[in-house]
C-alpha positions in Angstrom: 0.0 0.0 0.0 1.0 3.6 -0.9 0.0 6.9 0.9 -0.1 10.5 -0.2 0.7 13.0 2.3 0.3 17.0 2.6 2.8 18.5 5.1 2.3 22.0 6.6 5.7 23.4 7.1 6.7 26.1 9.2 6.4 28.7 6.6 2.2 27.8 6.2 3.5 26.4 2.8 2.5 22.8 1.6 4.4 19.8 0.7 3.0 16.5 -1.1 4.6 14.0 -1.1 4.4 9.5 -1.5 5.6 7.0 0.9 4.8 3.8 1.7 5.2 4.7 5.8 3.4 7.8 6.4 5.5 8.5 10.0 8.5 7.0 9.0 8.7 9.6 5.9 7.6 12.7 8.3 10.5 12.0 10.9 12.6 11.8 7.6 11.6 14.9 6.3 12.2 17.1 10.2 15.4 15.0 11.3 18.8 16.6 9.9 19.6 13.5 8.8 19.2 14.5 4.9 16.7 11.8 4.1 13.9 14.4 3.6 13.1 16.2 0.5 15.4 19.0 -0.6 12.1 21.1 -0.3 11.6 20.3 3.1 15.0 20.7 4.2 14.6 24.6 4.0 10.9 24.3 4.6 11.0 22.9 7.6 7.4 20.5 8.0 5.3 20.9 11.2 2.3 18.5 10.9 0.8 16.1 8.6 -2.6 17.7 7.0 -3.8 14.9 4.9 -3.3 11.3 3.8 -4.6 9.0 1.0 -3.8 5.7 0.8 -4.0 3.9 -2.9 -3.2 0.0 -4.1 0.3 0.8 -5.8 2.6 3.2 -6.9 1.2 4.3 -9.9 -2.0 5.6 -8.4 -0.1 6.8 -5.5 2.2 9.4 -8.8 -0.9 9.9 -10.5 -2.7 11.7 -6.9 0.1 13.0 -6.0 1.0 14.5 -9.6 -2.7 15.7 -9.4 -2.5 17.4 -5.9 1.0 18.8 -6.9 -0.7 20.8 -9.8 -3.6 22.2 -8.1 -3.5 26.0 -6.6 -3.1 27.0 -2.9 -6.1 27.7 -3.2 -7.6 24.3 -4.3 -5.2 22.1 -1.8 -6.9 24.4 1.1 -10.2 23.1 0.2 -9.1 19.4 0.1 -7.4 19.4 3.0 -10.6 21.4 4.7 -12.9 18.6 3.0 -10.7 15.9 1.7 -14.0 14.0 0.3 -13.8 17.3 -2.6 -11.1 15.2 -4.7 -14.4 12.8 -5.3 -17.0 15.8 -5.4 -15.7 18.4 -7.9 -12.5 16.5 -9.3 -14.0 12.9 -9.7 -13.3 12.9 -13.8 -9.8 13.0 -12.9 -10.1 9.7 -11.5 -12.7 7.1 -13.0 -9.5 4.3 -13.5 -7.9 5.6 -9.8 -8.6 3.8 -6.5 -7.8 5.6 -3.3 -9.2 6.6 0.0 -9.0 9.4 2.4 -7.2 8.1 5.7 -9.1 9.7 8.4 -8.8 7.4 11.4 -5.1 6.7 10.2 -4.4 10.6 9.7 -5.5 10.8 13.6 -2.4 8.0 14.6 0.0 9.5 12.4 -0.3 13.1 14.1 -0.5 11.4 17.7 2.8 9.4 16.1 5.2 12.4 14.8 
């Protein structure tokens, strides 16, 4: 399984990103170990927004891709109402299986 992640950094930008381990990527991404993302090396993250999890890699690019091209704007609203990526963008994704991880978004913030 595959998950797509928003960060909030410390900066109120946003960082998506795909991992197969949702906490193990966020501790990457805050240690100084350089295993993070050279965006969040200067951006530094301070929470995990949202996650979706998908079946393989290839959906897990293809959301993320997605996410990565929508405005401020638009990532605002699907982090404010993740269940929007199905409302106003599901011909995006008729061949795309993926779910919002609510109860797992919940253990990952209690984790980091």
């Amino acid at each position: 399984m595959y998950f797509v992640y928003v960060l909030r950094c410390e900066d109120d930008s946003l960082y998506v990103g795909i991992t197969t381990d949702v906490v193990r990527r966020f501790k990457e991404h805050t240690s100084c170990s350089g295993l993070g993302a050279k965006y969040t090396r200067s951006h530094k993250p301070v929470c995990i927004e949202a996650v979706w999890s998908t079946d393989n890699r290839s959906g897990a690019s293809k959301l993320e891709f997605f996410l990565k091209k929508l405005s401020r704007k638009s990532k605002d609203e699907v982090i404010a109402d993740p269940e929007i990526l199905i409302k106003k963008y599901s011909d995006q994704f008729q061949d795309l299986n993926f779910a919002y991880e609510k109860d797992k978004l919940k253990s990952f913030q209690k984790s980091t």
